[in-house]
MOPAC internal coordinates of N, CA, C and O (Angstrom, degrees):
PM7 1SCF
backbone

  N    0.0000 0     0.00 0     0.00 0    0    0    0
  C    1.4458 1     0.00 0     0.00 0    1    0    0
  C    1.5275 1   110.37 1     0.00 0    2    1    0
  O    1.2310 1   119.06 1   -28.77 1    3    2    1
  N    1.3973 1   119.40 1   151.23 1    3    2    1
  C    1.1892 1   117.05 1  -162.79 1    5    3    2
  C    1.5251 1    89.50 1   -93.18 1    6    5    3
  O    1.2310 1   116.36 1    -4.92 1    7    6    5
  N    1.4009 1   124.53 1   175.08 1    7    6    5
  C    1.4839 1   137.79 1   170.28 1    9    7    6
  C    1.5436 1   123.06 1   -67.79 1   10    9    7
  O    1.2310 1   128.15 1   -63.28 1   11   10    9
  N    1.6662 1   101.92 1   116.72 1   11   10    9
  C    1.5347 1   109.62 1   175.92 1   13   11   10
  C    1.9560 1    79.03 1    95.26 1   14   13   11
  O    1.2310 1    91.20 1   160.32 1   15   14   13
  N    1.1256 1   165.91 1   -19.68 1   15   14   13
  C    1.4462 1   157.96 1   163.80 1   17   15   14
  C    1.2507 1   117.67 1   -62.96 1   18   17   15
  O    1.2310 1   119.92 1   -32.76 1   19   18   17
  N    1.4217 1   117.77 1   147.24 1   19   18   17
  C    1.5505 1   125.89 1   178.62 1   21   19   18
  C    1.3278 1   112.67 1  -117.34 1   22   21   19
  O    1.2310 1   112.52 1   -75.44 1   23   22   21
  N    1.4641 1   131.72 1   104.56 1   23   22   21
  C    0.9489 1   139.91 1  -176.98 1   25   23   22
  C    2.1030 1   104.01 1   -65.71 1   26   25   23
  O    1.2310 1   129.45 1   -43.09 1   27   26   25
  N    1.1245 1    99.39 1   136.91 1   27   26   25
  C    1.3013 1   124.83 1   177.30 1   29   27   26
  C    1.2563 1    99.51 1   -81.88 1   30   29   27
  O    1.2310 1   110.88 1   -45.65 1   31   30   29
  N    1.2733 1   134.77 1   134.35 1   31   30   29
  C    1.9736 1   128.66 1   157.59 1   33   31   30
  C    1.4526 1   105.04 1  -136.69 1   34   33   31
  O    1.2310 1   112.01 1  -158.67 1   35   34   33
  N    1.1256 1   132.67 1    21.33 1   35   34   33
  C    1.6360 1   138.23 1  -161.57 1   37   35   34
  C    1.9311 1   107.89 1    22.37 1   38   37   35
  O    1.2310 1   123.61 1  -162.20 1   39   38   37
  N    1.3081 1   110.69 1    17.80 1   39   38   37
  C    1.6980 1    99.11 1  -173.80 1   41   39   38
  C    1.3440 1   122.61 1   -90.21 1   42   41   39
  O    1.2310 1   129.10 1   172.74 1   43   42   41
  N    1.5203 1   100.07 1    -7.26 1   43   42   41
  C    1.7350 1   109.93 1   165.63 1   45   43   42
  C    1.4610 1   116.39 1  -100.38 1   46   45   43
  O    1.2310 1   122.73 1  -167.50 1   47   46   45
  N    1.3615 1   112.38 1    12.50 1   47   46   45
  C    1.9556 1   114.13 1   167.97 1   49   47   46
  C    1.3640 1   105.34 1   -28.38 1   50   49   47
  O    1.2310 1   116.17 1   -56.49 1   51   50   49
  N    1.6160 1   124.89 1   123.51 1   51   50   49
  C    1.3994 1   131.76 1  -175.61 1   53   51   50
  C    1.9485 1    78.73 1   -72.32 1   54   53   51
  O    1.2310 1   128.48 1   -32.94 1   55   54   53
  N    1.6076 1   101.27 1   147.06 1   55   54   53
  C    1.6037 1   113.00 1  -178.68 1   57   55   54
  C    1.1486 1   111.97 1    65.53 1   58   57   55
  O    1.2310 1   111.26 1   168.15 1   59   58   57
  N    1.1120 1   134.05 1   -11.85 1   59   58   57
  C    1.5545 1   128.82 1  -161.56 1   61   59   58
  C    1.7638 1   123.16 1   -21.25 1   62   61   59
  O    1.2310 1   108.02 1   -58.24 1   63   62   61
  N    1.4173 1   139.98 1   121.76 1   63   62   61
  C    0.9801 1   122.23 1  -164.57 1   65   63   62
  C    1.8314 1    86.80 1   -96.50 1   66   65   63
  O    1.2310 1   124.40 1   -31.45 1   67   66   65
  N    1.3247 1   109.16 1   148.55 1   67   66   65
  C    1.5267 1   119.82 1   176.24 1   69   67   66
  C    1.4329 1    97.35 1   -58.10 1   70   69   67
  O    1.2310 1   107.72 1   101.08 1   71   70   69
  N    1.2736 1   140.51 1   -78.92 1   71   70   69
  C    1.2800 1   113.74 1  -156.89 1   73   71   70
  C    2.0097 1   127.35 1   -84.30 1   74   73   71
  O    1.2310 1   124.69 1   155.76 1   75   74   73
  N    1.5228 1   108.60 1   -24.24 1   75   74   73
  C    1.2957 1   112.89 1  -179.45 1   77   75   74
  C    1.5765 1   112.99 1  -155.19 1   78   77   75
  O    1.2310 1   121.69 1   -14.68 1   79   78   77
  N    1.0326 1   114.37 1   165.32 1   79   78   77
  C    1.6269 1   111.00 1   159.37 1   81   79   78
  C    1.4134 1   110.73 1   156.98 1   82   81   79
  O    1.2310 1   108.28 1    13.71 1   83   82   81
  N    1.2943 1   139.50 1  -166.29 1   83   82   81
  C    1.3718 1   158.08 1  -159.89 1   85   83   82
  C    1.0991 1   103.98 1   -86.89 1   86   85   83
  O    1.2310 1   127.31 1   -48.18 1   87   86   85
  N    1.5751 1   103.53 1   131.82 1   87   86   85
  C    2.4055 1    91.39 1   177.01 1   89   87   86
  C    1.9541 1    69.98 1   -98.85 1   90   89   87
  O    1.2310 1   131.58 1   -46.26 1   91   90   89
  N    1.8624 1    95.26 1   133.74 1   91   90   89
  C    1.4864 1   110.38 1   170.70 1   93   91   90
  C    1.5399 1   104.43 1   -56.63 1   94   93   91
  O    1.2310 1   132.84 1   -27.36 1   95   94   93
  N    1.4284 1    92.79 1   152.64 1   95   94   93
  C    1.6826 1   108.65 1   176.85 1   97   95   94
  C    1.5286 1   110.56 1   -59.15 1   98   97   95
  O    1.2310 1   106.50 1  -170.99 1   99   98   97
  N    0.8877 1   142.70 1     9.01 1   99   98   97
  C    1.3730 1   124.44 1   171.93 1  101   99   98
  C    1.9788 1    88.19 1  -166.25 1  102  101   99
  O    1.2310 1   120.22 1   -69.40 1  103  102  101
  N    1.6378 1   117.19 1   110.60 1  103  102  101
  C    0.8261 1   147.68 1  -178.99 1  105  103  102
  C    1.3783 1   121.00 1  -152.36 1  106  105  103
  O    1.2310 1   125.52 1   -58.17 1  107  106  105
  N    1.6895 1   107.01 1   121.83 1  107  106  105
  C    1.6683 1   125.43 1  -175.08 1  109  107  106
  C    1.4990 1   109.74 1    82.90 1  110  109  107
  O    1.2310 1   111.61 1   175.17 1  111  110  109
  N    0.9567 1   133.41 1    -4.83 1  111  110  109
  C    1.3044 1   130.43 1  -136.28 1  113  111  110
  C    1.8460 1   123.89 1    99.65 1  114  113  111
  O    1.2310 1   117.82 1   169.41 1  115  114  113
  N    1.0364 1   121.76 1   -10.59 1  115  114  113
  C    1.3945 1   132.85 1  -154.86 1  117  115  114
  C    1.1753 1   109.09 1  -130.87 1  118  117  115
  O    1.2310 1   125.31 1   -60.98 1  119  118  117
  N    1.6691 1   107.40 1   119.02 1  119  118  117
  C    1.6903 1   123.91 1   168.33 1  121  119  118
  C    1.3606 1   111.64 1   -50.96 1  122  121  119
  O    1.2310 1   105.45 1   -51.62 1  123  122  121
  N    1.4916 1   144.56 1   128.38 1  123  122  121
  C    1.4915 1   141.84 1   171.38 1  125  123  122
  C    1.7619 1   106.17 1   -92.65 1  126  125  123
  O    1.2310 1   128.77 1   -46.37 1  127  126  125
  N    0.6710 1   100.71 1   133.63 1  127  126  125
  C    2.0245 1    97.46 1   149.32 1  129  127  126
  C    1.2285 1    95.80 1  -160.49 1  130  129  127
  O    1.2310 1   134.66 1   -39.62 1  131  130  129
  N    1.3571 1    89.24 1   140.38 1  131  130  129
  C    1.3873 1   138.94 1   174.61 1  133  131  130
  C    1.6448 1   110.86 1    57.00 1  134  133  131
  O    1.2310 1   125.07 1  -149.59 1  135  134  133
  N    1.6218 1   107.86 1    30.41 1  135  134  133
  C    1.4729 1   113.55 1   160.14 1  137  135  134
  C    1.1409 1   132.60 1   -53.68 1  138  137  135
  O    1.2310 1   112.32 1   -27.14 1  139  138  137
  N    1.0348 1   132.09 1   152.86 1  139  138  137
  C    1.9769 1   141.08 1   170.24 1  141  139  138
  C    1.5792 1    95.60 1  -131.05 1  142  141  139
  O    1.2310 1   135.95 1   -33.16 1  143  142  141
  N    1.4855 1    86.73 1   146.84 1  143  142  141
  C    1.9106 1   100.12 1   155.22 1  145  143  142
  C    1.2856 1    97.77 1  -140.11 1  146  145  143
  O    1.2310 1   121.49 1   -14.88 1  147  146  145
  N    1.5795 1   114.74 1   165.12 1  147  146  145
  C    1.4044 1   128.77 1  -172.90 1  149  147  146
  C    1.0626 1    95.72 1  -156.07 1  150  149  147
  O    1.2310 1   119.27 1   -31.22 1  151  150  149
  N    1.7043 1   118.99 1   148.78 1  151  150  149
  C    1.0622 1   133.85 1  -166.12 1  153  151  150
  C    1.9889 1    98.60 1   -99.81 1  154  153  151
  O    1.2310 1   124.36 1   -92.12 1  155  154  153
  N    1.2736 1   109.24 1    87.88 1  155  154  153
  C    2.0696 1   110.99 1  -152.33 1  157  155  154
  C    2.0471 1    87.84 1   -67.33 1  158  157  155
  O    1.2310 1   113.74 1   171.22 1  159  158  157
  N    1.1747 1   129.45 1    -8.78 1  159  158  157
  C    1.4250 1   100.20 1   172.79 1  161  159  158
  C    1.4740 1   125.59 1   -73.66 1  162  161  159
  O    1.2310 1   132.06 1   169.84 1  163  162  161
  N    1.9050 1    94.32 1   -10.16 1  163  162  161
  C    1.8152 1   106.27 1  -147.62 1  165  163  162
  C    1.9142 1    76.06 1   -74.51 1  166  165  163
  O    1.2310 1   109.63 1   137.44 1  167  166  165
  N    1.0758 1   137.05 1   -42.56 1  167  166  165
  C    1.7324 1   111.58 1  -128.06 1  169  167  166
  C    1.9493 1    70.96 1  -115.57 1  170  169  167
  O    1.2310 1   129.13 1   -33.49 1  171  170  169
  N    1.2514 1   100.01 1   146.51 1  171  170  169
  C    1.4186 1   110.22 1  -177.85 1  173  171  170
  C    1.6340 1   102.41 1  -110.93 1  174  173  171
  O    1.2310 1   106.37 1   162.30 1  175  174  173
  N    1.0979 1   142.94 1   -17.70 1  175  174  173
  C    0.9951 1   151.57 1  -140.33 1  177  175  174
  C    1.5919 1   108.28 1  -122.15 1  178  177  175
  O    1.2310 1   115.60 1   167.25 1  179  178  177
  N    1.6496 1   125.95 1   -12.75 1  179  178  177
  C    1.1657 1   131.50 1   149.96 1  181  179  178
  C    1.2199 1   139.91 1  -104.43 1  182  181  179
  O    1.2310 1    81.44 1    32.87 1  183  182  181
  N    1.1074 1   173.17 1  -147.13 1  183  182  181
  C    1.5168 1   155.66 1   -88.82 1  185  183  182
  C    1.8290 1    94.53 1   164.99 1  186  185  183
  O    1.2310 1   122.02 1   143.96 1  187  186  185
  N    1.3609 1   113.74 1   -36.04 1  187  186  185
  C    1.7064 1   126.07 1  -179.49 1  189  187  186
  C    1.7706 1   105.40 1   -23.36 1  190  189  187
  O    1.2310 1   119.60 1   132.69 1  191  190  189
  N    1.3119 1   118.37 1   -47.31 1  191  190  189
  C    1.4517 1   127.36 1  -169.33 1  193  191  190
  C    1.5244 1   109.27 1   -69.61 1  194  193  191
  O    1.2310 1   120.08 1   147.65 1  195  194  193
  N    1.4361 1   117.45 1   -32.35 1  195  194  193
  C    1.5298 1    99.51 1   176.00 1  197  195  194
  C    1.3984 1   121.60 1   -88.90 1  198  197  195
  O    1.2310 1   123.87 1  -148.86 1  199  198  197
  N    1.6530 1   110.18 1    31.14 1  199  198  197
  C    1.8622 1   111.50 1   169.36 1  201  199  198
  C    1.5658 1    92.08 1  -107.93 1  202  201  199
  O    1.2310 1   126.76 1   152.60 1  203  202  201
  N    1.3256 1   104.61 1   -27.40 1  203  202  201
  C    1.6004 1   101.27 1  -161.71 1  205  203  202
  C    1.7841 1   114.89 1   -56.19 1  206  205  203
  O    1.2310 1   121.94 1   -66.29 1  207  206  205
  N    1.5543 1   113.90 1   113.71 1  207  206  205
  C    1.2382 1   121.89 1  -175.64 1  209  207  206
  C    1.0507 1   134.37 1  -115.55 1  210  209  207
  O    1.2310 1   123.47 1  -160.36 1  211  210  209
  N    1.5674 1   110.96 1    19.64 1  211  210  209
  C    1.1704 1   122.38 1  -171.50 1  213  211  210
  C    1.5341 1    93.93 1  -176.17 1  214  213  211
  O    1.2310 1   108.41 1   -20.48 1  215  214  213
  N    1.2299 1   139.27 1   159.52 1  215  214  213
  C    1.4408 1   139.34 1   168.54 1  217  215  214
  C    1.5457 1   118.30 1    36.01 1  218  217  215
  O    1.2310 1   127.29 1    38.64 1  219  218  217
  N    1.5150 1   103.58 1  -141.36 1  219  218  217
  C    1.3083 1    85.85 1   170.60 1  221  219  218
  C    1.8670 1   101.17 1  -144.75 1  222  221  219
  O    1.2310 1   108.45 1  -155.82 1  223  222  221
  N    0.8411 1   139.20 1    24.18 1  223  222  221
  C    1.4144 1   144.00 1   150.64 1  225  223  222
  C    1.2221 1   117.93 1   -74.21 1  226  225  223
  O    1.2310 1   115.93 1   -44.59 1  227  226  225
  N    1.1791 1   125.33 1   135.41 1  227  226  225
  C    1.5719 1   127.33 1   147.07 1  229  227  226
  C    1.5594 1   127.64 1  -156.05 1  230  229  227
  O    1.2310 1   114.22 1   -13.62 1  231  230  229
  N    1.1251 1   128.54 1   166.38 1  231  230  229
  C    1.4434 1   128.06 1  -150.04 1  233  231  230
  C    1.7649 1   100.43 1  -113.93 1  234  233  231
  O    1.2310 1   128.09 1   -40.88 1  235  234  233
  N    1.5479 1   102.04 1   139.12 1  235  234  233
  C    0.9069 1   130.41 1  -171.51 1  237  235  234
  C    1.5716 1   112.31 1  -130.13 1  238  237  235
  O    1.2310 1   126.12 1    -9.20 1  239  238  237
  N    1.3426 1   105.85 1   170.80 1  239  238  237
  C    1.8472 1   105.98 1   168.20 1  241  239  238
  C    1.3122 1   110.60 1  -176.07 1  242  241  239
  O    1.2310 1   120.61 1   -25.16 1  243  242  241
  N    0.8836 1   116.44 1   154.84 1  243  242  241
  C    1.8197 1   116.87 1  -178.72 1  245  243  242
  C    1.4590 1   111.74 1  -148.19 1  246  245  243
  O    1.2310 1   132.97 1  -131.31 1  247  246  245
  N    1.6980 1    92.54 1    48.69 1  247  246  245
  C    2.0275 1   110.57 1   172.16 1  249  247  246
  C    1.4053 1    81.25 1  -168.48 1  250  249  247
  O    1.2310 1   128.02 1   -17.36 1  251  250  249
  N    1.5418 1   102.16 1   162.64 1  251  250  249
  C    1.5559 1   111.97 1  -175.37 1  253  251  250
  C    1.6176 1   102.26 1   -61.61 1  254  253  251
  O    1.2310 1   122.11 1   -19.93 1  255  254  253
  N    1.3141 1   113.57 1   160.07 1  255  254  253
  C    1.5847 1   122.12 1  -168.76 1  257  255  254
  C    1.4678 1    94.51 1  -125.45 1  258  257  255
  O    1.2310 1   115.37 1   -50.92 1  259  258  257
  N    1.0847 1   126.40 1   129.08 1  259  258  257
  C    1.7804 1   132.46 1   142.00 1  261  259  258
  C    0.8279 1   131.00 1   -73.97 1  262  261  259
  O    1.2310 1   103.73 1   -49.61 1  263  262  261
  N    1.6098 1   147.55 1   130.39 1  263  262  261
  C    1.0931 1   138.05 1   134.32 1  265  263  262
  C    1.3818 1   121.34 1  -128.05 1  266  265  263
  O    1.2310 1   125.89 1   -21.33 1  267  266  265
  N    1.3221 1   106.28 1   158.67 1  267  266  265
  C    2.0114 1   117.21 1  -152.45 1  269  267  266
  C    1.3434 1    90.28 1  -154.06 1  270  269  267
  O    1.2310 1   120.80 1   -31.32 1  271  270  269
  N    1.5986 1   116.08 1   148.68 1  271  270  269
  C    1.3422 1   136.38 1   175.30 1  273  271  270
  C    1.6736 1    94.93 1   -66.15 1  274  273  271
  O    1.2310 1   121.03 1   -25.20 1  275  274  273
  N    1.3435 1   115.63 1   154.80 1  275  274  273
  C    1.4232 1   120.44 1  -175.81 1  277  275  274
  C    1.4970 1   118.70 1  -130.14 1  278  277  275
  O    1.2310 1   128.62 1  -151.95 1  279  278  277
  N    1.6223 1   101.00 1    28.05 1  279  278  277
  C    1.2911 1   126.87 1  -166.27 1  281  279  278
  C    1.3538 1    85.53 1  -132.30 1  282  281  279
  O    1.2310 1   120.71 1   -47.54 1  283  282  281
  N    1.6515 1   116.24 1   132.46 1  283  282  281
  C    1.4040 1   137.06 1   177.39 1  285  283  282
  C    1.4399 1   117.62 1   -74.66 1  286  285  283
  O    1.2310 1   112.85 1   -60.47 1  287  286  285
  N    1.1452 1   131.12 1   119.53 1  287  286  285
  C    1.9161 1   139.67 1  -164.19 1  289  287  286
  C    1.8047 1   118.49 1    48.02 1  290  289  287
  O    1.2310 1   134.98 1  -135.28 1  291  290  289
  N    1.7998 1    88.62 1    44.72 1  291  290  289
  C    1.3149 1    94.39 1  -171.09 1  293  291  290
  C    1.7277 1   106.93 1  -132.53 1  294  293  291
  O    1.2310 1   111.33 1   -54.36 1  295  294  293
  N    1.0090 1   133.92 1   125.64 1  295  294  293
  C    1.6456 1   142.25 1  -176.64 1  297  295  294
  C    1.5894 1    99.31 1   -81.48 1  298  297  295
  O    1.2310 1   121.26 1   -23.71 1  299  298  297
  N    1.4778 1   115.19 1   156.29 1  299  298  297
  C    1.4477 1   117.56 1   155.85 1  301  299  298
  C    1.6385 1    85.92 1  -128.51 1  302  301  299
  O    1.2310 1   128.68 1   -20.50 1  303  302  301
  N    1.6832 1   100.89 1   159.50 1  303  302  301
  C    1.1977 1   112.20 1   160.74 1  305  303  302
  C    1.9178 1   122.95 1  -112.35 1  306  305  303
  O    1.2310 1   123.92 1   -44.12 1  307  306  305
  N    0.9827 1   110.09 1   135.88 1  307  306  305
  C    1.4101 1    95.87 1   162.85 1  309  307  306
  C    1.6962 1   120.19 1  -104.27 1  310  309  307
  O    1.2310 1   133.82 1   -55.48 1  311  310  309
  N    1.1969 1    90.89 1   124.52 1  311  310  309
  C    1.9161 1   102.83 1   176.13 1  313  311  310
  C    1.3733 1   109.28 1   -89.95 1  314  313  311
  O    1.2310 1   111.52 1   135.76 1  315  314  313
  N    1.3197 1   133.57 1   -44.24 1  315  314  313
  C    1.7820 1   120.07 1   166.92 1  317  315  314
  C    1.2948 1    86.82 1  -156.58 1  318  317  315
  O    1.2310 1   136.41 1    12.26 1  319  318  317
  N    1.7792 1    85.83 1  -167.74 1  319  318  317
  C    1.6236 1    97.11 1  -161.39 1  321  319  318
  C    1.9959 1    84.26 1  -172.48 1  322  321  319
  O    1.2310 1   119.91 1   -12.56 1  323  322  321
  N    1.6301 1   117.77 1   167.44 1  323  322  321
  C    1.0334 1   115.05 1   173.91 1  325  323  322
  C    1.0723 1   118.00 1  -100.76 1  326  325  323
  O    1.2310 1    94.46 1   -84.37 1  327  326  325
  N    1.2801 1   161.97 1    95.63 1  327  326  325
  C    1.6146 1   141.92 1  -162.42 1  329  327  326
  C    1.7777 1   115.90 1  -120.00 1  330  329  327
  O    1.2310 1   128.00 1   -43.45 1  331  330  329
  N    1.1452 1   102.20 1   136.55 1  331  330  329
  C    1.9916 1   106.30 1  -178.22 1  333  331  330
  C    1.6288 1    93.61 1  -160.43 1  334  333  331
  O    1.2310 1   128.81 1   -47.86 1  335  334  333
  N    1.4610 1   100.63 1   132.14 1  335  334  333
  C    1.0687 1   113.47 1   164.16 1  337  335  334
  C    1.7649 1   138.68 1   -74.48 1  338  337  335
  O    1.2310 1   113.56 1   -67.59 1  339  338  337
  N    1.2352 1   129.79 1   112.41 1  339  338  337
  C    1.3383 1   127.07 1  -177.45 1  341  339  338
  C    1.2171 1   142.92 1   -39.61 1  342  341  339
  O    1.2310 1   126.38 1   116.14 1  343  342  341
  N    1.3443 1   105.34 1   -63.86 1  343  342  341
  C    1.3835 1   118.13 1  -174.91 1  345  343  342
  C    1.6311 1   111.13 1   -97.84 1  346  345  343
  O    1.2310 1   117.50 1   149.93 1  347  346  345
  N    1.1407 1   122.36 1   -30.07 1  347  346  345
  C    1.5703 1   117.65 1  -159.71 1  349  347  346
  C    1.9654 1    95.06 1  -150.65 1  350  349  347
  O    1.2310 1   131.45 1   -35.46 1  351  350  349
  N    1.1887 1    95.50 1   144.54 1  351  350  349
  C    1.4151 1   123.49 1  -170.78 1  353  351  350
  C    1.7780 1    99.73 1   -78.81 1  354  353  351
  O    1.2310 1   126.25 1    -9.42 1  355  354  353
  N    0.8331 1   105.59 1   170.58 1  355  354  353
  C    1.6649 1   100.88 1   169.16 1  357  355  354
  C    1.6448 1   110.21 1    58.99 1  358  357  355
  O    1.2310 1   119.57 1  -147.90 1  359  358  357
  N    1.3614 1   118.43 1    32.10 1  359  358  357
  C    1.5660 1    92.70 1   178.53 1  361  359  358
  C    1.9277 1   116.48 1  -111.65 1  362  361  359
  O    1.2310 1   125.36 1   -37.08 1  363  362  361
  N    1.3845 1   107.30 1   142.92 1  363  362  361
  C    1.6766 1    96.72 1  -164.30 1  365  363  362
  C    1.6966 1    97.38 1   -84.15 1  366  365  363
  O    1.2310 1   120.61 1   -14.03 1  367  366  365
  N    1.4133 1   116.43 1   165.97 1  367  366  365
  C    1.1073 1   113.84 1   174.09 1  369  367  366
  C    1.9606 1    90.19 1  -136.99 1  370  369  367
  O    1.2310 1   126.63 1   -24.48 1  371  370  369
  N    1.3772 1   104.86 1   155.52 1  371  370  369
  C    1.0518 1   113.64 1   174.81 1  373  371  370
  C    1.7635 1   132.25 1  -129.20 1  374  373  371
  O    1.2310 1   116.06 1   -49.76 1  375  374  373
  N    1.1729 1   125.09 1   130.24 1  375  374  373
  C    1.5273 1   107.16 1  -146.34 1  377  375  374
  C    1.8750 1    90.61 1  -136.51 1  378  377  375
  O    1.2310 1   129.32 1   -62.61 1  379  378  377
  N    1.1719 1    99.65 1   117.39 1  379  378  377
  C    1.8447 1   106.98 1  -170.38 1  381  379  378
  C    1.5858 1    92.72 1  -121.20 1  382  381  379
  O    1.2310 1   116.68 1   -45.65 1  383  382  381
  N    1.2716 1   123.92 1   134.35 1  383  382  381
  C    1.6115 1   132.52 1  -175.90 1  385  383  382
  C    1.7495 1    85.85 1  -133.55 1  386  385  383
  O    1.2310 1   132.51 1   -38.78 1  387  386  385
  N    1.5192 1    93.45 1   141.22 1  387  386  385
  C    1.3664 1   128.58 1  -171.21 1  389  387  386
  C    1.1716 1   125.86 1  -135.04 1  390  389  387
  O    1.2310 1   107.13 1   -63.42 1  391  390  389
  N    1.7062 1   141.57 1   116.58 1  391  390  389
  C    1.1207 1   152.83 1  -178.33 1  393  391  390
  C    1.5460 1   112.13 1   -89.47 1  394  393  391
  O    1.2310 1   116.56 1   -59.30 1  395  394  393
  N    0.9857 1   124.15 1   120.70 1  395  394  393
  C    1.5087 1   109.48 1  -160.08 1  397  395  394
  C    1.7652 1   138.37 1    33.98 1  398  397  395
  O    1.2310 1   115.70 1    98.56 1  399  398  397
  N    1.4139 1   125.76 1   -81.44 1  399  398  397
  C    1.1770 1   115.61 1   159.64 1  401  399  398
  C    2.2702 1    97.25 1  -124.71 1  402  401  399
  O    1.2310 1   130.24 1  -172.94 1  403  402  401
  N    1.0654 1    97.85 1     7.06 1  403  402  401
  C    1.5119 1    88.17 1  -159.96 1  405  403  402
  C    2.0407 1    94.68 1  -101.54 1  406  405  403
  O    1.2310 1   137.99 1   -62.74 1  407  406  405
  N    1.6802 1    82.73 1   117.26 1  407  406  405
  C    2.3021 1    76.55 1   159.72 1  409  407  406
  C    1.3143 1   122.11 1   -32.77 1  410  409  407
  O    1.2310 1   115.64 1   -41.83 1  411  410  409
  N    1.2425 1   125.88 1   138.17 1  411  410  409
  C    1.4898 1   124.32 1   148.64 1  413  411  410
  C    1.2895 1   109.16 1  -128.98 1  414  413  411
  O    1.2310 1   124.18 1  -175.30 1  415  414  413
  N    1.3173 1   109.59 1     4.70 1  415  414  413
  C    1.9562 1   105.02 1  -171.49 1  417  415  414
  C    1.6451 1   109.97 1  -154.27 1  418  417  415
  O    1.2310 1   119.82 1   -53.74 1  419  418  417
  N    1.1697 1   117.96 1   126.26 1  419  418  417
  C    1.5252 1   111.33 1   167.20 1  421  419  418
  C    1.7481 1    98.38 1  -159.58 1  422  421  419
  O    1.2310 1   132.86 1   -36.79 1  423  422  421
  N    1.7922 1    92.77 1   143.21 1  423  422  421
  C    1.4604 1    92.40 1   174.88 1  425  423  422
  C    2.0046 1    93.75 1  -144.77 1  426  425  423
  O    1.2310 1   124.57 1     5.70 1  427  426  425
  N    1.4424 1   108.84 1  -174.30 1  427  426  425
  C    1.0936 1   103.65 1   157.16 1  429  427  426
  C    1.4446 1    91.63 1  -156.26 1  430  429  427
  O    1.2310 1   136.22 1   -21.42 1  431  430  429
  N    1.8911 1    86.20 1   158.58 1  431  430  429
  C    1.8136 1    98.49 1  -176.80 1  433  431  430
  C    1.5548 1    98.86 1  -128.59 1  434  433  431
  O    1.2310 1   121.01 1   -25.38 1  435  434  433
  N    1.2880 1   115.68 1   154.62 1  435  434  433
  C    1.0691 1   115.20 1   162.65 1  437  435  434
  C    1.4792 1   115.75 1  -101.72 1  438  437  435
  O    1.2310 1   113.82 1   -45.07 1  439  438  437
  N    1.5026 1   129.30 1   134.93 1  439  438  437
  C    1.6417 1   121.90 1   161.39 1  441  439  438
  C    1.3315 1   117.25 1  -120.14 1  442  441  439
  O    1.2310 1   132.43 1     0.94 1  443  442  441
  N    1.5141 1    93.59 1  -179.06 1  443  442  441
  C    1.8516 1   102.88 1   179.97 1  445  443  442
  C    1.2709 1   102.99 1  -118.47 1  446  445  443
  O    1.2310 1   127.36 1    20.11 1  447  446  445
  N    1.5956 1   103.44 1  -159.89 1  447  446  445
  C    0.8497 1   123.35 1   170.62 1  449  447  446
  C    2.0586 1   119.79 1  -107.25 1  450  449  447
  O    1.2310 1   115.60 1   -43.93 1  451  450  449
  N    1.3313 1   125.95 1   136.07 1  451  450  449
  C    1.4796 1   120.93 1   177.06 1  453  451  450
  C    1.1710 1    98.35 1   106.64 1  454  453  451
  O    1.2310 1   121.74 1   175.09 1  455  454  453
  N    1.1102 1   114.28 1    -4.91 1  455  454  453
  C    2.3185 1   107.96 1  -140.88 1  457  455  454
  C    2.5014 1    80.90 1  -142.48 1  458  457  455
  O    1.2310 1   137.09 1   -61.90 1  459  458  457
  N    1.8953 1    84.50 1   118.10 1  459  458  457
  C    1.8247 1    67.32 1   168.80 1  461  459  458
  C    2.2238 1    86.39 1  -119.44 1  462  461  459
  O    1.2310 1   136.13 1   -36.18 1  463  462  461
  N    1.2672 1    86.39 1   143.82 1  463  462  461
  C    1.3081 1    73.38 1   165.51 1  465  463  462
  C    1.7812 1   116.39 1  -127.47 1  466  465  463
  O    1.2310 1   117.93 1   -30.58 1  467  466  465
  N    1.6479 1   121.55 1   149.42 1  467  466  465
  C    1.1262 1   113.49 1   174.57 1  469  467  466
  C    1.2321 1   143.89 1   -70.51 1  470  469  467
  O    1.2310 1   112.09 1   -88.03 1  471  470  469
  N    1.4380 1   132.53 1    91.97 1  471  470  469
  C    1.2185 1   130.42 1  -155.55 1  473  471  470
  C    1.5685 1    99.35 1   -88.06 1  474  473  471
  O    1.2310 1   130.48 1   -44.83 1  475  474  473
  N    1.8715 1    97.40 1   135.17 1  475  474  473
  C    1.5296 1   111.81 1  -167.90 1  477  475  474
  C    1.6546 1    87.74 1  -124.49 1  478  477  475
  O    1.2310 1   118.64 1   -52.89 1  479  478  477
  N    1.1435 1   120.20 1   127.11 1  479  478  477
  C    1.8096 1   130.19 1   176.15 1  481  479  478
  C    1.2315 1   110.60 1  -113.92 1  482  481  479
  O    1.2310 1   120.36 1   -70.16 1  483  482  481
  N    1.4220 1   116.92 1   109.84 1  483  482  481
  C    1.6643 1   134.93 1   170.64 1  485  483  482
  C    1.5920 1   103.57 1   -59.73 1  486  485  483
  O    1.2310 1   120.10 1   180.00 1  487  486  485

């Protein structure tokens, strides 16, 4: 984590269920929709374990995901994050950052599977 940043690890989810469940709508500071977390040691048979960078939770989704500062006239930034895809090689991900209603940011990455790589956003 860079200095003065709060690393996210989903391993303190208030309730947390051991193997899966909902990151609550307003977590860290940060609105969720349509979040997942998974517990990547539970399933042996997918790819989940090579994002895991800390503990053993991490968040996933397989529908577009939101997230928004949950603090009123207030921005968050994201500086990186870990990302690897599970099940299938070749998948694009797409990441659009927004200042009120107007773009200021969009990229897309492609990942695999085995392989997590650290995505750092200027």
């Amino acid at each position: 984590c860079k200095l003065d940043s709060t690393a996210v690890t989903f391993d303190d989810i208030p309730n947390l269920n051991s193997l899966q469940g909902a990151i609550p709508s307003v977590y860290n500071n940060i609105s969720w929709t349509n979040a997942q977390y998974l517990n990547a040691t539970a399933s042996v048979s997918s790819d989940y374990k090579y994002v895991c960078s800390s503990g053993q939770m991490v968040c996933w989704l397989n529908v577009p995901m939101t997230m928004q500062t949950s603090i009123a006239n207030t921005t968050c930034t994201i500086n990186s994050f870990v990302i690897a895809a599970s099940w299938s090689n070749y998948i694009t991900v797409t990441i659009v950052g927004y200042f009120t209603s107007t773009q200021i940011y969009t990229t897309t990455v492609a990942i695999n599977t085995y392989t997590k790589q650290i995505m750092e956003l200027n």
